[in-house]
C-alpha positions as CSV (number, residue, x, y, z in Angstrom):
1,X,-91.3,115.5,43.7
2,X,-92.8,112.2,42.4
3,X,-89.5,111.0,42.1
4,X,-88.6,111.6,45.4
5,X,-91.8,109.8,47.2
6,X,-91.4,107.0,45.2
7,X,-87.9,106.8,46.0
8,X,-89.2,106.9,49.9
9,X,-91.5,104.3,49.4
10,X,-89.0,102.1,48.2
11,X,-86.9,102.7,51.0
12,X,-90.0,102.4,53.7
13,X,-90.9,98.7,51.9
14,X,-87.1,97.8,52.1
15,X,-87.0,98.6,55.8
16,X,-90.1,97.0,56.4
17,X,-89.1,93.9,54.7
18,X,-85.9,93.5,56.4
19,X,-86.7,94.6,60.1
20,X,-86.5,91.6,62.2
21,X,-90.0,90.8,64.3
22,X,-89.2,91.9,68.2
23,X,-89.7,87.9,69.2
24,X,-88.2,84.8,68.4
25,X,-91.3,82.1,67.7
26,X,-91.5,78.3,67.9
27,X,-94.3,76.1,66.9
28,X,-94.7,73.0,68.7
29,X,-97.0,70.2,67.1
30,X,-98.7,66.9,68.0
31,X,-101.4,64.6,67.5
32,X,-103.3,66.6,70.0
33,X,-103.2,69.7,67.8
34,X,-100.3,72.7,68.0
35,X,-99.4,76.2,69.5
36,X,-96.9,78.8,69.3
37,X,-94.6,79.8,71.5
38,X,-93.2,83.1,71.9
39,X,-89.7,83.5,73.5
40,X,-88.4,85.7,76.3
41,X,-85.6,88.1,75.7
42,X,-85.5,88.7,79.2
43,X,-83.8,85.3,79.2
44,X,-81.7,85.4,77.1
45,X,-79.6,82.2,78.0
46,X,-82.7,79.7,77.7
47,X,-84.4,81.2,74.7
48,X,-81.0,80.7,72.4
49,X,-80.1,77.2,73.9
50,X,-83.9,76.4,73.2
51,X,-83.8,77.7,69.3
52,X,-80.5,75.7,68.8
53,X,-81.9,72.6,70.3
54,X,-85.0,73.7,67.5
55,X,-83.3,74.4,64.4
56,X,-80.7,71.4,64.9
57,X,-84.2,69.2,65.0
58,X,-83.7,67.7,68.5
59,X,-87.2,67.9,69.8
60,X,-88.4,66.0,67.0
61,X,-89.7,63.0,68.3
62,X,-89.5,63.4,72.0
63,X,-92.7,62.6,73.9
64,X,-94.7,64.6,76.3
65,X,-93.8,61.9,79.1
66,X,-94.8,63.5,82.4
67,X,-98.7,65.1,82.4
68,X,-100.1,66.4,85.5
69,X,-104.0,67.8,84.7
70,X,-104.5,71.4,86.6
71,X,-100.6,71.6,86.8
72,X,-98.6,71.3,84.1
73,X,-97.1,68.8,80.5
74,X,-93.5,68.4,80.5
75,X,-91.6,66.8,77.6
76,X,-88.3,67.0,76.3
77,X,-86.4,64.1,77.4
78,X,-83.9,62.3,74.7
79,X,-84.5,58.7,76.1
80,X,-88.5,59.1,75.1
81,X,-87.4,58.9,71.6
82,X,-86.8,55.1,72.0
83,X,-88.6,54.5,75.3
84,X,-90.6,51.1,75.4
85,X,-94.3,51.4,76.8
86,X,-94.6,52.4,80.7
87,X,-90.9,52.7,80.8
88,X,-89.9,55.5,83.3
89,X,-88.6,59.0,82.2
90,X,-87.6,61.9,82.5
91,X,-83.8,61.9,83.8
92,X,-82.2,62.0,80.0
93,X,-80.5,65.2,79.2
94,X,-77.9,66.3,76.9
95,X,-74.6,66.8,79.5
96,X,-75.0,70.4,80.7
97,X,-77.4,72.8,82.1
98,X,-78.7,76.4,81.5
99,X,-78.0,79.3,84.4
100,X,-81.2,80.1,86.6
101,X,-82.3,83.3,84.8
102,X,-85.3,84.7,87.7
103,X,-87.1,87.9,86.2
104,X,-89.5,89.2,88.9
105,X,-92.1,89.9,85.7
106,X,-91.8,86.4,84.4
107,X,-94.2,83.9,86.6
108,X,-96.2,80.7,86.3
109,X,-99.4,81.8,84.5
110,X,-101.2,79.2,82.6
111,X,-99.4,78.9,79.0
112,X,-95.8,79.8,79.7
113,X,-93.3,77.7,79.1
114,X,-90.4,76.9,81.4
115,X,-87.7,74.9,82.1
116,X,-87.7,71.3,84.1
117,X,-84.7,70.7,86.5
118,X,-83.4,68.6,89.2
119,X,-82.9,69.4,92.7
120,X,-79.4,71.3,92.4
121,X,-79.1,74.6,94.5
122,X,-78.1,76.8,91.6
123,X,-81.7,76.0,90.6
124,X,-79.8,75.8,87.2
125,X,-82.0,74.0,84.4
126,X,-82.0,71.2,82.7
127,X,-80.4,71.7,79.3
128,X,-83.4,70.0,76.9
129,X,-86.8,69.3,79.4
130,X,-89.6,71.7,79.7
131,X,-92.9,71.9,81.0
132,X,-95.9,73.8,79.6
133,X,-98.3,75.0,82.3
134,X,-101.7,74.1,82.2
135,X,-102.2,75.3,86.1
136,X,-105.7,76.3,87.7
137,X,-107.3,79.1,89.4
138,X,-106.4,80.2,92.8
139,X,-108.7,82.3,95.6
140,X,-107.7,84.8,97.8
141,X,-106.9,82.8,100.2
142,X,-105.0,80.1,98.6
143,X,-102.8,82.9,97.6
144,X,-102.2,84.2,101.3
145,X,-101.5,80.9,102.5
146,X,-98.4,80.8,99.6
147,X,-97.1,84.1,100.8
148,X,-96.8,82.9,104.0
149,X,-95.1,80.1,103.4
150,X,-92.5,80.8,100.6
151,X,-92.1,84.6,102.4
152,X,-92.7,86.5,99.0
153,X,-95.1,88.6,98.2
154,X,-97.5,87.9,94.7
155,X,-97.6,91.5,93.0
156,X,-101.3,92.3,93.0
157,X,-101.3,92.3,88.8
158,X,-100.1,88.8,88.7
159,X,-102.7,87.6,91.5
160,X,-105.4,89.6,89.2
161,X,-104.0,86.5,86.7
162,X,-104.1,83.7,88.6
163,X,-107.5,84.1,90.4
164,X,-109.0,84.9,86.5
165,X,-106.9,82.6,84.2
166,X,-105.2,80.2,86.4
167,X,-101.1,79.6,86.8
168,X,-98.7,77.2,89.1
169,X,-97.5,80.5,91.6
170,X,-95.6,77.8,93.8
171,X,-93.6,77.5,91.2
172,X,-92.6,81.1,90.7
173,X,-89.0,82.1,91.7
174,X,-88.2,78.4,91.5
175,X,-87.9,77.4,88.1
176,X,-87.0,79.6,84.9
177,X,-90.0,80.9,82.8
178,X,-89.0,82.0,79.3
179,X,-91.4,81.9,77.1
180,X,-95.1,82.2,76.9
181,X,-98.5,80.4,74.0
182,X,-99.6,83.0,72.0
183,X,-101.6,80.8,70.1
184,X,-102.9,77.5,70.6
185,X,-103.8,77.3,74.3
186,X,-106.3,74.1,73.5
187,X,-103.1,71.6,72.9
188,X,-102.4,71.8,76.3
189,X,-105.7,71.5,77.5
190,X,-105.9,68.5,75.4
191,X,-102.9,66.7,76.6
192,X,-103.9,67.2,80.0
193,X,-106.8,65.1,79.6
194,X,-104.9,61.9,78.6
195,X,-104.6,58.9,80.9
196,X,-101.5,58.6,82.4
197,X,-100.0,56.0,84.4
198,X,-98.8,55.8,88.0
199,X,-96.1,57.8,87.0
200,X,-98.0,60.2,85.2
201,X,-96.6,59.2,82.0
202,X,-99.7,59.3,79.1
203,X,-100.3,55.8,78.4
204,X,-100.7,56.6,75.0
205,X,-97.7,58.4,73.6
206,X,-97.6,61.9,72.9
207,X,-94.9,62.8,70.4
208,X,-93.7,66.8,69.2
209,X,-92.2,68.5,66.3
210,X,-90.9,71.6,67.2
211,X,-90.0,74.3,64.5
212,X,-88.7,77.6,64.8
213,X,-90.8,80.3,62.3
214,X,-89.4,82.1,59.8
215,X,-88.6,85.7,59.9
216,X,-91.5,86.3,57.6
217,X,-93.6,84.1,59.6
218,X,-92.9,86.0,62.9
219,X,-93.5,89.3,61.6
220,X,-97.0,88.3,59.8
221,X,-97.6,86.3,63.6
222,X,-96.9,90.0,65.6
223,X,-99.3,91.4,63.2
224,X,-101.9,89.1,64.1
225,X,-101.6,89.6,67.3
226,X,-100.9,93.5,67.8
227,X,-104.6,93.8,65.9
228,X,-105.8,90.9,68.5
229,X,-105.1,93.2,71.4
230,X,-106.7,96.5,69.7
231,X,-109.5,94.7,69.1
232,X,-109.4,93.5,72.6
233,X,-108.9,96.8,73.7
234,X,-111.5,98.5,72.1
235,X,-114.1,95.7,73.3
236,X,-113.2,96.2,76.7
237,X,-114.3,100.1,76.0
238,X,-117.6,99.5,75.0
């Protein structure tokens, strides 16, 4: 009998050490501190072109070189990497784009990350430039008026967000979201305060390192934050 528990122990510690975590994870650091980012798998196309652009150390170096405060830091573009002070950017990219990949679930709430692009009808993204949303709080009304105008309706759960903690919802439908901060909310914040220049380019430059976690670091990170959200849970019950 003792044999044959420890034998499923040592099975149940094998399987737990080799399943994979449910996310892919990228940390994303600069001199105005870090997050992490965790990774759709509702899209699919822009989460893998993102890790590959990771892992082959692209990012590395780039500059946050558009920043908007109450809307959103964008970064990504291959020229910043040797761009000279106040030079204008933000059109480099790396020769092909990413499909449009729209998930009615997936919106603009402050933290996500999505994809820059240009004006092409496809709404297809760029292959390398993203944008972080830093976003504000919307009323009621604010919200009614968007309706109107962009003739779609804002599920009431993703309203509930952006009247509480603040999004970009014009945004929504327009430009892919696929991934979202699970930690490290203040970089953005941060960033957003810099001073920019008439083209909203931070007058002081803002450069990343972006790294993809490990397998063990992913797991131990959806650890973390699965007891996060009990503990969240069982304050919101008192």
């Amino acid at each position: 009998m003792k044999k044959i528990l420890s034998s499923l122990l040592i099975l149940t510690s094998i399987y737990a050490f080799a399943a994979k975590p449910k996310n892919s994870y990228v940390r994303i650091k600069t001199g105005k501190g870090e997050c992490i980012v965790r990774l759709y798998n509702e899209t699919p196309l822009h989460r893998d072109n993102f890790l590959k652009l990771a892992n082959e150390g692209f990012y590395n170096g780039t500059l946050f070189h558009r920043v908007i405060s109450q809307f959103m830091i964008q970064g990504g573009d291959p020229d910043s990497k040797v761009a000279q002070p106040g030079q204008l950017l933000g059109e480099g990219d790396l020769g092909y784009t990413v499909k449009a990949e729209f998930n009615d679930s997936l919106f603009h709430k402050k933290g996500v990350l999505a994809a820059a692009r240009d004006n092409n009808p496809e709404k297809a993204s760029s292959s390398c430039q993203f944008y972080l949303v830093q976003g504000r709080v919307f009323a009621d009304e604010e919200l009614n008026r968007m309706e109107q105008t962009k003739g779609r309706k804002i599920p009431e759960w993703q309203r509930v967000i952006y009247k509480t903690v603040g999004g970009t919802p014009h945004l929504d439908q327009n430009y892919t979201v696929y991934g979202e901060i699970v930690k490290g909310w203040e970089m953005v914040d941060a960033i957003a305060l810099v001073a920019t220049d008439a083209n909203n380019r931070p007058k002081e430059d803002i450069k990343m390192e972006v790294s993809v976690l490990t397998k063990q670091e992913a797991k131990k990170l959806e650890k973390e934050l699965l007891k996060d959200a009990f503990r969240s849970k069982l304050i919101m019950k008192k």
